[in-house]
C-alpha positions in Angstrom: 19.7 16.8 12.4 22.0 13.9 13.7 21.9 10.3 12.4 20.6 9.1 15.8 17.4 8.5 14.2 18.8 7.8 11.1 17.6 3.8 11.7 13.8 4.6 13.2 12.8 6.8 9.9 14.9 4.3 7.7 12.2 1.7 9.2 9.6 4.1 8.1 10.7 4.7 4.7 11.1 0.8 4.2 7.7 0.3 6.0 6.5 2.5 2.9 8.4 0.4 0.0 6.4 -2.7 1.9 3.1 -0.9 1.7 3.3 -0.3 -1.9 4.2 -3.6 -3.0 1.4 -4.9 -1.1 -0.6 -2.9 -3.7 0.9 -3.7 -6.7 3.8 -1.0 -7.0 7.1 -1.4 -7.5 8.7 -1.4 -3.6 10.2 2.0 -2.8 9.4 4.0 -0.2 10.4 7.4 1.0 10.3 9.6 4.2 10.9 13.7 4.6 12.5 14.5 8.0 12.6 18.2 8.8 16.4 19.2 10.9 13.8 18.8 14.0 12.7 15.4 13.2 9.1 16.0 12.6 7.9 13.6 9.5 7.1 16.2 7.1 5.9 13.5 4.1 5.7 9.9 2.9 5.0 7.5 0.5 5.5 5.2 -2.1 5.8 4.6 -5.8 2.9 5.1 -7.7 3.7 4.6 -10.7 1.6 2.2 -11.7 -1.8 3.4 -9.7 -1.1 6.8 -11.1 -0.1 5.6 -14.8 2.7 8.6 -13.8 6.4 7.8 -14.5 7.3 10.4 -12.3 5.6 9.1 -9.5 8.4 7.3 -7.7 8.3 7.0 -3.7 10.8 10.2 -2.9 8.7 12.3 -5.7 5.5 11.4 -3.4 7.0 12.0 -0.1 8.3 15.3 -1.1 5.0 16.1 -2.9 3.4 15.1 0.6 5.6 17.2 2.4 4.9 20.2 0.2 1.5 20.5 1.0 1.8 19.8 3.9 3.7 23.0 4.6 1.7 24.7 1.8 4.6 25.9 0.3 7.2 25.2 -2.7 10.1 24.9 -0.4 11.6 22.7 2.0 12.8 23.9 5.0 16.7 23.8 5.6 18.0 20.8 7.4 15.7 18.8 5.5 16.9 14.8 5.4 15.0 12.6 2.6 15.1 8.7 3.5 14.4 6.5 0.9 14.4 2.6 0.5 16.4 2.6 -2.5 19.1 5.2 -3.6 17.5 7.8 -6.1 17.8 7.5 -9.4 18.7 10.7 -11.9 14.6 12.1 -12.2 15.1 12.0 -8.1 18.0 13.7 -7.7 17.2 16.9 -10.1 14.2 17.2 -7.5 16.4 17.0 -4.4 18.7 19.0 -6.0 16.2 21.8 -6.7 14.7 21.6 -3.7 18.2 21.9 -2.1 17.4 18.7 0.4 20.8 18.5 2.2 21.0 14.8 3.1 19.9 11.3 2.0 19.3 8.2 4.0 19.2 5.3 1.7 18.8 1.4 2.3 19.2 -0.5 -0.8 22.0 0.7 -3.6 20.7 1.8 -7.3 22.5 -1.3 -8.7 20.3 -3.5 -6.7 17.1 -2.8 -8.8 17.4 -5.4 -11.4 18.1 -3.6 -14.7 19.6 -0.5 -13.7 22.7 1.9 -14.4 23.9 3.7 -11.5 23.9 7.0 -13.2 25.2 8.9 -10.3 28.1 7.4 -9.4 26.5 6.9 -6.1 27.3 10.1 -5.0 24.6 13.6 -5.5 27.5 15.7 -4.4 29.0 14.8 -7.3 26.6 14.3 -10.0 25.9 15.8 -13.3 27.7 19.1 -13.8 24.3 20.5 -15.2 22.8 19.2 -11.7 25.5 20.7 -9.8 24.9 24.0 -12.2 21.0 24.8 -10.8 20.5 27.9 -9.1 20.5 27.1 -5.3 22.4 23.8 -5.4 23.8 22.5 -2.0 26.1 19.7 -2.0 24.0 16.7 -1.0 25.4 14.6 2.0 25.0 11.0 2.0 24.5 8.0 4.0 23.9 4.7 2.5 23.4 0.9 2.9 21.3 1.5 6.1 18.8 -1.4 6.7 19.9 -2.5 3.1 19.4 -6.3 4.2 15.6 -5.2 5.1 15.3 -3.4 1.6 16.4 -6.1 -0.7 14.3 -8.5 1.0 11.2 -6.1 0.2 12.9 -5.7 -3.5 13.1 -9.5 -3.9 9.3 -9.8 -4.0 8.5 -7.8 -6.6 7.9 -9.1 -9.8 10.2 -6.9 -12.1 9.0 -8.6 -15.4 
């Protein structure tokens, strides 16, 4: 898939972050694109409404998208879009799921508190990433919409 709708589906994913902070949750939202650019999943963190750390808005979105296709794989040319870049828990999952591109608005180091534990690049994380069976080198586009993203993130009460 090309990044000519790269923008629309950021809009989406942010549209998601906005949705769960209406509700409570922290403000991250997520969208799976298949290389066709049918919307395969999406959500938001849950975290809190679920009482489930592991919840966060690219872990839903995939989840969505899995059963959606009733299956434990994503096709190939799959893109994730995510408000916010993923943090480590996300990127073992995009990593075993072999997702070969993320969109992402706002940077890791924007969310108050946290360590950019990637060094902003999945391509290049964590040998023992980089070591699971099936891993694809990840290709990245950031910053898209970031503006929108922190605005959404500035609302949210991080206390």
């Amino acid at each position: 898939m090309d990044d000519s709708g790269d923008e629309g589906f950021m809009e989406r994913a942010i549209a998601q972050a906005e949705a769960g902070l209406a509700g409570g949750q922290a403000p991250f939202g997520a969208l799976v694109v298949d290389a066709a650019g049918a919307v395969l999943g999406e959500g938001h963190n849950r975290v809190r409404a679920d009482r489930d750390p592991s919840a966060h808005g690219e872990v839903v979105a995939i989840r969505a998208a899995l059963r959606r296709l009733d299956s434990g794989r994503l096709p190939p040319g799959t893109t994730l879009y995510t408000s916010c870049e993923p943090c480590l828990m996300c990127a073992v999952v995009i990593a075993q799921l072999g997702i070969g591109r993320v969109v992402y608005a706002a940077r890791g180091t924007d969310v108050p508190g946290a360590k950019r534990l990637l060094d902003a690049d999945l391509s290049q994380a964590a040998p023992w990433i980089r070591a699971q069976p099936g891993w694809t080198p990840v290709a990245l586009r950031g910053d898209l919409l970031r503006e929108r993203a922190l605005r959404c993130m500035a609302a949210f009460d991080w206390g």
